[in-house]
C-alpha positions in Angstrom: 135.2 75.0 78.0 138.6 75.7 79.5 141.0 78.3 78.8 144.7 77.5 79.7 148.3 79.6 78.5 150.5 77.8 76.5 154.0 78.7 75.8 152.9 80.3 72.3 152.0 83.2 74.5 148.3 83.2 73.6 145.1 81.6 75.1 144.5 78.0 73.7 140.9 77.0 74.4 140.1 73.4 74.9 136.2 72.7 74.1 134.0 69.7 72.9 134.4 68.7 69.4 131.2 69.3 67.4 129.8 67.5 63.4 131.3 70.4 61.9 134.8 69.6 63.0 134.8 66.9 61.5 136.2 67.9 58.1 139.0 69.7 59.8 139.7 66.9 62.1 140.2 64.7 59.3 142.5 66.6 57.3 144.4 67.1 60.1 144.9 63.3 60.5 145.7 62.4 56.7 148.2 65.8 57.1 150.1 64.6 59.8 154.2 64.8 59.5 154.2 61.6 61.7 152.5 59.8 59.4 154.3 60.1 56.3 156.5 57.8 53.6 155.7 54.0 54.9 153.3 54.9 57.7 150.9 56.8 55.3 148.8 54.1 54.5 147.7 54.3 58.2 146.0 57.0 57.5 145.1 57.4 53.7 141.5 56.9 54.2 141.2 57.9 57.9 138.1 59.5 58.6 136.7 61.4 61.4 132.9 61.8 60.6 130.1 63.6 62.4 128.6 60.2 64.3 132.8 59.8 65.4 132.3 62.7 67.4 129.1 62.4 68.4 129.8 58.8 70.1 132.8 59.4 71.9 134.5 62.5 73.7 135.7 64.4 71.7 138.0 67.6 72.4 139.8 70.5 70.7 142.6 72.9 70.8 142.0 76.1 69.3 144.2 78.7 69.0 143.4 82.4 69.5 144.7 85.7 68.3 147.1 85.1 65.0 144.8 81.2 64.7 141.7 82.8 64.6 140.1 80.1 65.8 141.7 77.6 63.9 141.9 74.1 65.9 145.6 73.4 66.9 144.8 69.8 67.8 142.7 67.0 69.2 142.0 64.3 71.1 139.0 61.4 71.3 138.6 59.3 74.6 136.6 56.5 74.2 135.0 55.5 78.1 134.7 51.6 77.5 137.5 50.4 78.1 139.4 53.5 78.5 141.3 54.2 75.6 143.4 57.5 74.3 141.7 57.1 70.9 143.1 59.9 68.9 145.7 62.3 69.8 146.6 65.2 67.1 148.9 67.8 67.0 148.8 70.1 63.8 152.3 69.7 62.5 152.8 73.5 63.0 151.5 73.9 66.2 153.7 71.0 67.6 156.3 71.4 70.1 154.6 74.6 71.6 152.6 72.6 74.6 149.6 71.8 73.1 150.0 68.0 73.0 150.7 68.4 76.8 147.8 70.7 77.0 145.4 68.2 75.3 146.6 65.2 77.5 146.3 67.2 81.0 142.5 67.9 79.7 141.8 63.7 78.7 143.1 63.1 82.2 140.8 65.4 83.9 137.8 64.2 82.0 139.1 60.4 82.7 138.6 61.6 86.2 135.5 62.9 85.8 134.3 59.8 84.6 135.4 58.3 87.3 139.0 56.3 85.4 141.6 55.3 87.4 143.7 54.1 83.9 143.6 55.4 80.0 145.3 53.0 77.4 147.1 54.4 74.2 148.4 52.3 71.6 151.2 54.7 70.6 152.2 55.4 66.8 155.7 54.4 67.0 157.1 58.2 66.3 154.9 59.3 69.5 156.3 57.4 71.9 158.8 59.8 73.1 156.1 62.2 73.5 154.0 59.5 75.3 156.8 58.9 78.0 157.3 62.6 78.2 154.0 63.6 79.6 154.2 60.6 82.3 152.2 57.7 80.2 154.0 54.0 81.1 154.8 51.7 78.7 152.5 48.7 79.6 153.2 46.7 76.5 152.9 46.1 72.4 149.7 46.0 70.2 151.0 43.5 67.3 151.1 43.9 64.0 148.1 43.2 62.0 148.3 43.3 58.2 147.5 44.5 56.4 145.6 47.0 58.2 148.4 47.3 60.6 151.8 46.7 58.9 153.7 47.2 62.2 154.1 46.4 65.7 152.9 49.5 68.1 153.7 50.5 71.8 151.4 50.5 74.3 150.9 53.0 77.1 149.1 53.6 80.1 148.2 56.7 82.0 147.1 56.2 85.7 144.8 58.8 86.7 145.0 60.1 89.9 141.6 61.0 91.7 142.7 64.4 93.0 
């Protein structure tokens, strides 16, 4: 577990993602601002289930103080090939670091692993964000209907070995 400020003034705790997230993790996908009028078929029947967690890392944000706990956001890295799998912000929480917070923690445990390079196919309203917090755009991950109505940008963080 890691404990890091954020600018919201209180401590935001980053921690593995456990089964009984997985509820909350869910709703906070099929909630999501970003993913509303015609990209909320993306997500409809999203789910983030217990074996989700428990086969890929995992990680989230929790809020202290005035949260109570309550997880801010989260992330899944999936080691082979390294992939940015999911990257969640609760719409609330957004713009208050946490995204940025999140990302710093997949890099460190991409270096842990031993990655030199973490893909992310980008939902088009995140790609601002992506380029923000230093991902390169490497590409574009087609369309593929109708699962995937739409064309999507692909990024690349390089992982430095610190």
């Amino acid at each position: 577990m890691s404990s890091r400020t954020s600018p919201i003034s209180q401590p935001i705790t980053i921690r593995r993602a456990v089964a009984r997230d997985a509820k909350r993790l869910t709703r906070l996908v099929r909630g999501s601002g970003a993913y509303e009028g015609k990209y909320a078929a993306a997500v409809a029947g999203y789910r983030v289930g217990p074996d989700y967690i428990e086969a890929h890392r995992a990680f989230v944000a929790v809020g202290a103080d005035e949260h109570g706990g309550r997880v801010l956001g989260f992330y899944s890295l999936v080691l082979a090939p390294p992939e940015l799998d999911l990257l969640f912000v609760a719409d609330e929480a957004q713009g208050l670091g946490i995204g940025r917070l999140l990302v710093a923690h997949m890099q460190s445990e991409a270096r842990a692993a031993g990655l030199d390079r973490v893909k992310v196919v980008s939902h088009r309203p995140a790609e601002g964000f992506y380029h923000r917090v230093g991902a390169v755009r490497i590409g574009t991950s087609l369309a593929n209907p109708p699962a995937m109505p739409w064309d999507r940008p692909e990024f690349e963080f390089r992982v430095s070995s610190e």
